[in-house]
C-alpha positions in Angstrom: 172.1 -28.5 1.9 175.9 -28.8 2.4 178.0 -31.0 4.7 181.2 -32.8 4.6 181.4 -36.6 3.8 182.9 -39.1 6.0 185.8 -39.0 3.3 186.7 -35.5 4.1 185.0 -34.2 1.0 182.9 -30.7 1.5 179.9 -30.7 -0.9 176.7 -29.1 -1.5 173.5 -30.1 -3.1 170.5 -27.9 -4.5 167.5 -28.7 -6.7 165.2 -30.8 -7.8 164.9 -33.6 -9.9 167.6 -36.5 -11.7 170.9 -35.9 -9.7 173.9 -34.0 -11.6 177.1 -34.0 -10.5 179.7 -31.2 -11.2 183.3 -31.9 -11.2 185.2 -28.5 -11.2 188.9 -27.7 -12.5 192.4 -28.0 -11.0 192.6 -25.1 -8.5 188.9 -24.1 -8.7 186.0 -25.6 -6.1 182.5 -26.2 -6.6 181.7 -22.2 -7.1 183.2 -22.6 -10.4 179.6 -23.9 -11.5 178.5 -20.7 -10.1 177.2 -19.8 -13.5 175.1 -22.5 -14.8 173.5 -23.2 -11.1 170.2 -20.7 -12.2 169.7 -23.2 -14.9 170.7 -26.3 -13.4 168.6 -26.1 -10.0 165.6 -25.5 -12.1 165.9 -29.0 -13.6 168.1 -31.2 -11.6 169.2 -32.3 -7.9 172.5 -30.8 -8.5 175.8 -32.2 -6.5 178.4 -29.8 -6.0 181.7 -30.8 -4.0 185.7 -29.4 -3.7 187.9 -32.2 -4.7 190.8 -33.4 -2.3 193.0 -31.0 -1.7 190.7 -27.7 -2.6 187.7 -25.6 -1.6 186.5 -26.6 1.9 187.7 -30.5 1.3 190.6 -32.2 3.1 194.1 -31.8 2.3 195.8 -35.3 2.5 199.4 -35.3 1.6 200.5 -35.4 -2.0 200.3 -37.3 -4.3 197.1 -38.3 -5.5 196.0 -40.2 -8.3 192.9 -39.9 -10.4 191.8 -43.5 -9.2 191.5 -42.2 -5.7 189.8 -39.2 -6.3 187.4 -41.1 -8.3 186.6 -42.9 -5.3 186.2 -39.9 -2.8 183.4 -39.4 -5.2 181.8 -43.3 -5.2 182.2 -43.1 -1.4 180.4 -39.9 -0.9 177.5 -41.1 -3.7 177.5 -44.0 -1.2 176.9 -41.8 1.4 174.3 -39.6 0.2 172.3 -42.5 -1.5 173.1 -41.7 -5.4 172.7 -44.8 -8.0 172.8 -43.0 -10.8 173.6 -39.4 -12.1 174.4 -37.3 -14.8 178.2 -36.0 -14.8 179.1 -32.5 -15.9 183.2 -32.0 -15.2 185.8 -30.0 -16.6 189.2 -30.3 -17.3 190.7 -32.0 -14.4 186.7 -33.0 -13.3 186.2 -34.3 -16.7 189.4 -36.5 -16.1 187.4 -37.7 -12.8 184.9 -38.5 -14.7 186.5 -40.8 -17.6 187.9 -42.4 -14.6 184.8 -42.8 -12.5 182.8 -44.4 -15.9 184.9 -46.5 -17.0 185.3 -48.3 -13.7 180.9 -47.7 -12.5 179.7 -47.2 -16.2 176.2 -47.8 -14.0 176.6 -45.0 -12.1 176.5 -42.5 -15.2 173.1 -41.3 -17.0 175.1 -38.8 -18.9 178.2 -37.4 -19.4 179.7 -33.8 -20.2 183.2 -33.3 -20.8 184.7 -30.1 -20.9 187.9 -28.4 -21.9 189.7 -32.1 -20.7 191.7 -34.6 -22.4 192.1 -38.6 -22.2 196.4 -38.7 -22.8 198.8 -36.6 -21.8 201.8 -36.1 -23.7 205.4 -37.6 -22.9 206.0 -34.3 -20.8 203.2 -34.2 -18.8 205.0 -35.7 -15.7 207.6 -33.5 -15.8 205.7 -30.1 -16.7 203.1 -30.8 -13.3 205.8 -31.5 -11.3 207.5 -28.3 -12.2 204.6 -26.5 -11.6 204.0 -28.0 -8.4 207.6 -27.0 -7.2 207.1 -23.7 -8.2 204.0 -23.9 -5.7 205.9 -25.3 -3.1 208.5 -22.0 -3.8 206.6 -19.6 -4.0 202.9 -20.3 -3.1 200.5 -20.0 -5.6 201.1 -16.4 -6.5 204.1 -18.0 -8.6 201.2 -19.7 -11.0 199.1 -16.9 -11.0 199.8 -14.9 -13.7 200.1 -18.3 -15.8 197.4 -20.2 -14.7 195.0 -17.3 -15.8 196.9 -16.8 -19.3 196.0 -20.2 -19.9 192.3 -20.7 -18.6 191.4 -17.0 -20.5 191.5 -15.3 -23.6 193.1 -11.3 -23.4 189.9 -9.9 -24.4 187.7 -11.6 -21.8 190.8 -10.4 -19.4 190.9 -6.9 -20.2 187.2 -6.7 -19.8 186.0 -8.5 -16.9 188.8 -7.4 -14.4 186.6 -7.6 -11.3 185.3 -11.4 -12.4 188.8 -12.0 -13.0 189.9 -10.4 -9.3 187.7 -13.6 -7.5 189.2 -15.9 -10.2 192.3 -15.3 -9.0 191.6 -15.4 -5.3 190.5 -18.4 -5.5 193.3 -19.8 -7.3 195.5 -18.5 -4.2 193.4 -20.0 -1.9 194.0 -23.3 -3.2 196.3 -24.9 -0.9 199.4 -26.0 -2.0 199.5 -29.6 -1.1 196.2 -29.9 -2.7 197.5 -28.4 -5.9 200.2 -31.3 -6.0 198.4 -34.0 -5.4 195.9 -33.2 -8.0 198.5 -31.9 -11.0 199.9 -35.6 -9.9 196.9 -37.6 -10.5 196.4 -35.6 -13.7 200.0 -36.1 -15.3 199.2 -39.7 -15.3 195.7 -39.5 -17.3 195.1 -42.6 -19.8 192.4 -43.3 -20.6 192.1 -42.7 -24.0 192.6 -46.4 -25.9 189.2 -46.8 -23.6 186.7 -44.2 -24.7 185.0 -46.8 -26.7 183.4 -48.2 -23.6 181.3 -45.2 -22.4 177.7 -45.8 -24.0 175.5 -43.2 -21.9 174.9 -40.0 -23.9 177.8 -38.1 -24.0 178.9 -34.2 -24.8 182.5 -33.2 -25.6 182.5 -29.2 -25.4 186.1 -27.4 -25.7 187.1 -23.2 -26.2 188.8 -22.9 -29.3 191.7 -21.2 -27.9 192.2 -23.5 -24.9 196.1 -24.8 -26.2 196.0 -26.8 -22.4 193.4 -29.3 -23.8 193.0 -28.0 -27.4 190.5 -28.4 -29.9 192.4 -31.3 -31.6 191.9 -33.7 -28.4 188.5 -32.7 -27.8 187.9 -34.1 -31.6 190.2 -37.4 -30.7 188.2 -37.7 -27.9 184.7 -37.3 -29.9 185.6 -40.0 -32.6 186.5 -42.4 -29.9 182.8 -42.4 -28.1 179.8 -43.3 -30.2 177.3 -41.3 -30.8 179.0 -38.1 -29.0 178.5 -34.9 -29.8 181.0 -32.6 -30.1 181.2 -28.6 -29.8 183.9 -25.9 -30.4 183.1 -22.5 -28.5 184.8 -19.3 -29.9 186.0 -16.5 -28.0 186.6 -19.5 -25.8 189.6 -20.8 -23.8 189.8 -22.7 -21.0 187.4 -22.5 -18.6 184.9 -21.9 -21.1 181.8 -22.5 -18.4 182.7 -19.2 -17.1 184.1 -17.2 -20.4 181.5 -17.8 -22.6 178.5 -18.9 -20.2 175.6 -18.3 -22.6 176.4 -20.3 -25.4 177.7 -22.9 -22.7 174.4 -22.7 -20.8 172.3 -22.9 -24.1 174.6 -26.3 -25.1 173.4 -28.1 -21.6 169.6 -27.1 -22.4 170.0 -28.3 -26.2 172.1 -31.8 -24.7 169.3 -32.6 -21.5 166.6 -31.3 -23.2 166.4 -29.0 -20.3 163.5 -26.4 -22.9 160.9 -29.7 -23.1 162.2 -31.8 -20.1 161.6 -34.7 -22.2 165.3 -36.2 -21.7 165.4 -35.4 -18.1 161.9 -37.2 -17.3 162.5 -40.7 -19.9 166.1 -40.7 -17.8 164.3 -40.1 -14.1 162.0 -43.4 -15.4 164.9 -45.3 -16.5 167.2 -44.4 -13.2 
């Protein structure tokens, strides 16, 4: 099933079971997930959608902010008839998601958070915007090269040149406007002093060589939710999901008990 919410937000939904949301990175859309939907689908009603500004989704004009497109995603839930869900996002989805919980904590069965952080530093404003003018200069070609440094280790680069090929057509695709308004909304994340509020189950999952939302934060991060669990992937940077998708996959099966289905069916009851 796929369609477009009355919001402007494209999404698509496949499965069965306990709905799962998936919250994809700054100039990705939904088909980031692409490698954990064999797994997924077998276990859960899983929501994909292209945030604002990317994929298939509108394009309004920039900025954003993270509180609005936390609440493209209430409004489509509303739409579709979702009380409560398990969250999967990453980097700027996992941002969406700290936003999204601690405003509907009731929404929320679970929580993943990947490769994201809850504080920028003192820069952060400055360092999107520059990146957003060099969009606006150059298109998206000027980040290319840069964006991919970041989300990827050399080794998985030098040997998955046709993976990396779609990566990066992707990233191009991503329309400029869109790009702005999200690295806006992202520059302003805060929500760290909060963490303590989230009570749902919660994984914190980071590649040890992603220096955008290093190790160290993913830790902070980790101390400040109880009961959290915490994992460090090597070979691993940014967009882990995809560099390293076994032992990513084999995390969400150990997390959701995904082997046994025992977590998935005591949650179904509960939601």
């Amino acid at each position: 099933m796929q369609g477009t919410s009355k919001n402007g937000l494209y999404y698509e939904i496949e499965g069965d079971g306990p709905w799962l949301t998936l919250s994809h990175s700054l100039a990705c859309d939904l088909h980031m997930w692409d490698p954990q939907m064999e797994l997924l689908t077998k276990h859960f009603k899983v929501l994909r959608f292209d945030t604002r500004g990317h994929g298939k989704s509108h394009v309004p004009a920039a900025p954003y902010t993270l509180e609005e497109l936390a609440t493209d995603v209430v409004e489509l839930f509303l739409e579709l008839g979702i009380q409560r869900t398990h969250w999967m996002g990453l980097s700027m989805g996992g941002m969406i998601g700290q936003t999204m919980i601690l405003k509907w904590p009731q929404l929320f069965l679970s929580i993943v958070l990947a490769d994201t952080t809850s504080r920028r530093p003192d820069n952060a404003v400055q360092m999107w915007a520059d990146r957003a003018n060099i969009a606006h200069e150059q298109g998206m070609q000027g980040l290319l090269d840069s964006t991919l440094s970041r989300w990827f280790t050399q080794a998985y680069k030098d040997a998955n040149s046709a993976k990396l090929q779609k990566i990066a057509q992707g990233i191009l695709a991503t329309p400029v406007e869109g790009f702005a308004g999200c690295s806006a909304a992202i520059a302003h994340i805060n929500t760290f002093d909060r963490l303590n509020e989230i009570n749902c189950p919660t994984m914190i999952i980071v590649g040890i060589e992603d220096h955008g939302t290093p190790p160290e934060m993913a830790k902070k991060i980790h101390s400040q939710i109880k009961d959290s669990v915490l994992h460090i992937i090597p070979d691993a940077s940014h967009i882990s999901n995809v560099e390293q998708t076994e032992v990513f996959n084999q995390l969400l099966e150990e997390f959701w008990g995904l082997e046994d289905d025992e977590f998935i069916d005591d949650e179904a009851l509960d939601g």
